[in-house]
C-alpha positions as CSV (number, residue, x, y, z in Angstrom):
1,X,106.4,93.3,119.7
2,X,104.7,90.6,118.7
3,X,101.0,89.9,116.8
4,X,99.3,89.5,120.3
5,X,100.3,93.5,121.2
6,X,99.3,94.8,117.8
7,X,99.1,98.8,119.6
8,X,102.6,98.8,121.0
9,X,104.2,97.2,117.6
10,X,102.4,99.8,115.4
11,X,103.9,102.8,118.2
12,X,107.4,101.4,117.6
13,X,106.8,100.9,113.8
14,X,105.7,104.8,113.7
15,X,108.7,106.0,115.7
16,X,111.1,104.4,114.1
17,X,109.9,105.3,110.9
18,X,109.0,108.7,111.0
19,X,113.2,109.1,112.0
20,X,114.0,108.1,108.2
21,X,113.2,110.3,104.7
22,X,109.7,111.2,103.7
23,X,110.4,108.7,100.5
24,X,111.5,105.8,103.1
25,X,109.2,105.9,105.4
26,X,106.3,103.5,103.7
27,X,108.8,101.1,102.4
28,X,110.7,100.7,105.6
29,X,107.3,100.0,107.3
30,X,106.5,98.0,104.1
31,X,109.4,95.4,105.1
32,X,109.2,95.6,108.3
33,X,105.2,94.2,108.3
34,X,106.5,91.3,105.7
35,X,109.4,89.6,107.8
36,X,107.2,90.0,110.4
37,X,104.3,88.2,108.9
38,X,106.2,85.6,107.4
39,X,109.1,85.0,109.3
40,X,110.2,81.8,107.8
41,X,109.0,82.2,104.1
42,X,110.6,83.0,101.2
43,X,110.3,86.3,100.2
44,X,112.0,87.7,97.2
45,X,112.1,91.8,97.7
46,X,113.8,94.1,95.7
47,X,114.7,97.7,97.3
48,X,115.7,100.0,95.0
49,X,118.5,102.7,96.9
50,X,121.6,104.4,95.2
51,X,122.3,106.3,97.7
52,X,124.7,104.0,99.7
53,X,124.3,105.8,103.0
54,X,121.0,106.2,102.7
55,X,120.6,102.3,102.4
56,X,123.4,101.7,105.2
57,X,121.0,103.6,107.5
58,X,117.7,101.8,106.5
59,X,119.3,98.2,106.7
60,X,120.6,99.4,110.4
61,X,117.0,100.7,111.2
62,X,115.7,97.5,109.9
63,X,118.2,95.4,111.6
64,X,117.9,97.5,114.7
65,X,113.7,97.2,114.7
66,X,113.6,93.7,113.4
67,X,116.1,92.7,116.8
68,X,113.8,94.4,119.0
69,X,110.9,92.4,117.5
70,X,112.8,88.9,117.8
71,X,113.8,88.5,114.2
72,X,117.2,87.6,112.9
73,X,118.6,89.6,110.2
74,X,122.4,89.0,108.4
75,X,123.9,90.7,105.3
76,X,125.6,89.4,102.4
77,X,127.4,91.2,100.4
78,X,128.6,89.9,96.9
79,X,131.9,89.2,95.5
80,X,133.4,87.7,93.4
81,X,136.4,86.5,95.5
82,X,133.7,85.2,97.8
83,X,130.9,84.2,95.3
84,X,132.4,83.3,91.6
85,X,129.2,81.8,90.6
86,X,125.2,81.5,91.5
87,X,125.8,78.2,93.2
88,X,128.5,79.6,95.9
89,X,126.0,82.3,96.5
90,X,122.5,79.4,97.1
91,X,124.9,78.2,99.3
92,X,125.6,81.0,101.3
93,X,122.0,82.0,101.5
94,X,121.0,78.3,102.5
95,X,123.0,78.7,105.4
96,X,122.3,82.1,106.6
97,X,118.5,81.1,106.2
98,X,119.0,78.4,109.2
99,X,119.0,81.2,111.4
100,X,118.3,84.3,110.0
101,X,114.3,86.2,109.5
102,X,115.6,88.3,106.9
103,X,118.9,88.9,104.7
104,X,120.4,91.7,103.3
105,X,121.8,90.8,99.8
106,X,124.3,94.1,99.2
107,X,126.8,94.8,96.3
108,X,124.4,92.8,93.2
109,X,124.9,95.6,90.8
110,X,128.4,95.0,90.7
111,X,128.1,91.3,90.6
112,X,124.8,90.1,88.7
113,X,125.1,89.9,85.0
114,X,123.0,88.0,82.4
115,X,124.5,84.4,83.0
116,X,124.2,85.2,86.7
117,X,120.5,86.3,86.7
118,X,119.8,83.4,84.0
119,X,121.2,80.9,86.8
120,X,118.9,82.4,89.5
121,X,116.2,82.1,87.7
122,X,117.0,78.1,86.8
123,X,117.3,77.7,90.1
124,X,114.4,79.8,91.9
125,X,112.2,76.7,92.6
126,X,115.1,75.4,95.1
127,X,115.8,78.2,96.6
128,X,112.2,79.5,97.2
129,X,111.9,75.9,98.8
130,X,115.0,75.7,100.8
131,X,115.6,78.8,101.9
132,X,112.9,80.2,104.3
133,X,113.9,83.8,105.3
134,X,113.1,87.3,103.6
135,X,115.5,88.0,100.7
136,X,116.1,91.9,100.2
137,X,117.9,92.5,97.3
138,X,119.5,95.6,97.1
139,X,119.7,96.8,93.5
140,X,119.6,99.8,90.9
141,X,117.5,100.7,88.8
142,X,119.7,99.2,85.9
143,X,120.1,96.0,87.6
144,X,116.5,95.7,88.3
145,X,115.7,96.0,84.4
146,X,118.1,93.0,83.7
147,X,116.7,90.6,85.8
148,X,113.2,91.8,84.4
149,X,114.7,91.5,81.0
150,X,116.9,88.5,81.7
151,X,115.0,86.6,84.3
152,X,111.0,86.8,83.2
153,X,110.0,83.6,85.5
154,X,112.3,85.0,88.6
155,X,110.8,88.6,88.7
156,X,106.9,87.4,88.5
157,X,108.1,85.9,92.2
158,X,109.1,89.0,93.7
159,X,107.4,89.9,96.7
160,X,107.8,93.6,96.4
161,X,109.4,96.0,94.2
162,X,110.2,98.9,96.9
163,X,111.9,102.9,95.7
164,X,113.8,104.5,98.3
165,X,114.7,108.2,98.0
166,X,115.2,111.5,100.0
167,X,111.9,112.5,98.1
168,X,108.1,112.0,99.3
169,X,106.2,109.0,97.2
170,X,102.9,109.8,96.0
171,X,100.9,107.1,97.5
172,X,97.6,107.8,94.9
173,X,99.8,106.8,91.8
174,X,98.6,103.3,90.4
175,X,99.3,101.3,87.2
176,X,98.5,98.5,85.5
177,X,101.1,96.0,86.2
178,X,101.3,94.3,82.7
179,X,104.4,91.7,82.8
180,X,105.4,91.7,79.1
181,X,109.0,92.5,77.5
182,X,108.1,94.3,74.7
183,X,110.7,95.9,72.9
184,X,109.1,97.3,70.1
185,X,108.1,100.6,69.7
186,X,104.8,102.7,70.9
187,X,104.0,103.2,66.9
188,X,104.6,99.7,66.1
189,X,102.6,97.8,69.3
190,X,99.4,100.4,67.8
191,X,100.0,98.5,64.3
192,X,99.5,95.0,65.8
193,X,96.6,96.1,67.7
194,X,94.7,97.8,64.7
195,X,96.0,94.2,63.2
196,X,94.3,92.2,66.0
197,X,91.8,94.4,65.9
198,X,90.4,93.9,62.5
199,X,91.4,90.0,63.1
200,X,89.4,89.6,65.7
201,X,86.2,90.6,63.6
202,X,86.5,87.4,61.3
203,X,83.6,85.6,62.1
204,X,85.1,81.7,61.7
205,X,87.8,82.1,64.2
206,X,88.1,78.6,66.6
207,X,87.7,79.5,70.3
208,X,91.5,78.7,70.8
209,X,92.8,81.0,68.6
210,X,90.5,83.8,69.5
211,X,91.3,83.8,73.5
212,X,95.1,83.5,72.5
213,X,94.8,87.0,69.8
214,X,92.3,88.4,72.6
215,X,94.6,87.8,75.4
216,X,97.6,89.6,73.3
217,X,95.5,93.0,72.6
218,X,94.7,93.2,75.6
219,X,98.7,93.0,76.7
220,X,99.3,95.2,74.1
221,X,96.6,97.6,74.8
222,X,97.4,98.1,78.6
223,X,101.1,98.7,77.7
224,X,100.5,101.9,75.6
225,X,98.0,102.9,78.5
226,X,94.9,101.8,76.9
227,X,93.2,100.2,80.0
228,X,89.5,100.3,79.1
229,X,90.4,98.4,75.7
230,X,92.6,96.4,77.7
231,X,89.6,95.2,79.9
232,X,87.3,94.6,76.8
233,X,89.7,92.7,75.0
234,X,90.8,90.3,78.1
235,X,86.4,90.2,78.4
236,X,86.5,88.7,74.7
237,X,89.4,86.1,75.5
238,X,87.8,85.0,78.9
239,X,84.3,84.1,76.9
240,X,86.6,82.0,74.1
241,X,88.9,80.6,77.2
242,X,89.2,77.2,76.3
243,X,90.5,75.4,79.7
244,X,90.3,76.4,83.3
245,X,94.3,77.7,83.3
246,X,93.1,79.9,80.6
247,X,90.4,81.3,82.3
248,X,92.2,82.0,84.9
249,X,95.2,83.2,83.6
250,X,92.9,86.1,82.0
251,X,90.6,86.3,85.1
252,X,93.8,87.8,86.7
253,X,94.6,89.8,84.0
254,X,90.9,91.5,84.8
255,X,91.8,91.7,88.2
256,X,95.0,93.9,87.5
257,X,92.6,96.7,85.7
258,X,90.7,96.2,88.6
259,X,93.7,96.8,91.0
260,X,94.7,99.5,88.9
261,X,91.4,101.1,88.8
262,X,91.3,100.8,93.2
263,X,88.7,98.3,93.0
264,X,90.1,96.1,95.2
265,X,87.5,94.2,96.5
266,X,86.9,92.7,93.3
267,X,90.6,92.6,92.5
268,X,90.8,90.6,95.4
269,X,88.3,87.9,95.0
270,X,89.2,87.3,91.6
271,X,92.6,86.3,92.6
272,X,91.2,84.8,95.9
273,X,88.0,82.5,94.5
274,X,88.4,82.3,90.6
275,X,92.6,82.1,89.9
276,X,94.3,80.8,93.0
277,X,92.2,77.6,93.6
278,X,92.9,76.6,89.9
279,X,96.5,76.7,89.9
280,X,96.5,74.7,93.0
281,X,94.5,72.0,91.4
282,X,96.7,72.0,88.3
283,X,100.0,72.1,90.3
284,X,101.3,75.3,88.4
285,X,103.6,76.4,91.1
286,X,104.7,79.5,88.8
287,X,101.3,81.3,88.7
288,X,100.1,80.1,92.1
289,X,103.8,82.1,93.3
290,X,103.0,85.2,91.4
291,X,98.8,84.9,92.1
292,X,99.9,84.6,96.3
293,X,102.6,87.9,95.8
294,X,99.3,89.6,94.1
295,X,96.7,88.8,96.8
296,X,99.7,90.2,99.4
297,X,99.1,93.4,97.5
298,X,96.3,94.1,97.1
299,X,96.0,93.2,101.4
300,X,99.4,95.1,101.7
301,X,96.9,98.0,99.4
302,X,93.9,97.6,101.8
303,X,96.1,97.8,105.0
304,X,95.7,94.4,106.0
305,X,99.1,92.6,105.3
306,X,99.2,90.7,108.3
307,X,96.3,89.0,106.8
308,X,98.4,87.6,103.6
């Protein structure tokens, strides 16, 4: 099964699949088509399954189909006997990367905390860069929220955010993917807006500032569901942009309405033409990281992940 049979690989992917959940069936293909793409990439993907052996049987089907495809898979599974700290665990995960496609990270709900996540996310750089295999985190749904509350910078690298259950996924359901922390409330995110609102109005504002207030509503506009304000408000920042990372910082920010709204085309170029080539001028490994993980979606969206 490899890119050159593209008919027989697609067969076994079906087969294999259709064997698992309604709810498992996408993701399980979903993983499958990313190690297999990218066999010796970093990939950051975090499964979420609480149903222990519901997830014992998908990392055996993985393992099992990944084998049969010539990819090497191992599992490592957190504790603290074994791994008292981050840096015992990059180790570990160095070394399994040698020679292994993919690994199974189990038991992190147990063993992640704060100072834990904090350290990943210190170290991400190195270990997106030294270790070259597909990392599948499996996690909660708690444990998910703090390393996106804990860890900002780690979770914009994720690859993929993947739901497993016993339960069919609706496959039409699509959101704006707006990465803020925002702990205030609904009632007091509408205050700043109405705030930002009438702000924005004043005549005399310097370009600078303007982009930077623009940029927020629109943030803050998405996050209570507000996605045609959203769009007109990241319009106003991109036409008082004042530097190329700017621009394309809210270019993308346009491009997730876009996604949101299935206008992927557009969504697509954006990222493609007018974000990624910036960032690689400037250097800005962070946003070229999460701009790549975007594009893959939008491909992965469009059926065509072997193309990211």
């Amino acid at each position: 099964m490899t890119k050159a049979d593209p008919a027989p690989f697609a067969d076994a992917l079906r087969d294999a699949s259709s064997a698992l959940p309604p709810g498992c069936q996408e993701g399980f293909a979903r993983i499958v088509k990313l190690i297999r793409a990218r066999p010796h990439k970093f990939q950051f993907l975090i499964l979420d399954c609480r149903d222990q052996l519901l997830r014992e049987r998908l990392i055996k089907g993985l393992d099992d189909f990944l084998h049969a495809a010539g990819r090497r898979t191992a599992e490592l599974r957190l504790t603290a006997q074994d791994h008292p700290d981050f840096a015992a665990l990059e180790r570990r995960l160095k070394l399994l990367a040698e020679t292994n496609s993919a690994i199974h990270v189990t038991g992190g709900p147990a063993w992640f905390d704060s100072a834990r996540w904090e350290a990943f996310n210190i170290r991400r750089e190195s270990v997106a860069h030294e270790v070259r295999a597909g990392l599948l985190f499996w996690l909660d749904d708690e444990s998910i929220s703090d390393l996106a509350r804990v860890a900002i910078d780690l979770w914009a690298w994720r690859t993929a955010v993947i739901t497993f259950s016993t339960a069919p996924q609706r496959r039409d359901a699509r959101v704006p993917d707006v990465r803020i922390i925002d702990d205030r409330t609904h009632g007091e995110r509408s205050g700043r807006i109405e705030f930002l609102r009438r702000t924005l109005l004043e005549p005399d504002i310097p370009d600078d500032i303007r982009a930077g207030l623009a940029l927020e509503l629109g943030d803050l506009a998405a996050s209570t569901g507000r996605v045609d304000d959203a769009e007109s408000a990241y319009r106003t920042a991109l036409l008082a942009a004042p530097d190329e990372r700017s621009r394309a910082i809210t270019m993308g920010r346009i491009a997730d309405i876009l996604y949101a709204r299935g206008e992927l085309d557009e969504a697509l170029r954006i990222r493609r033409e007018e974000a990624l080539p910036v960032y690689e001028r400037l250097g800005d490994v962070r946003e070229r990281a999460i701009t790549i993980g975007k594009i893959a979606d939008i491909l992965y969206a469009r059926g065509e992940l072997d193309e990211a």
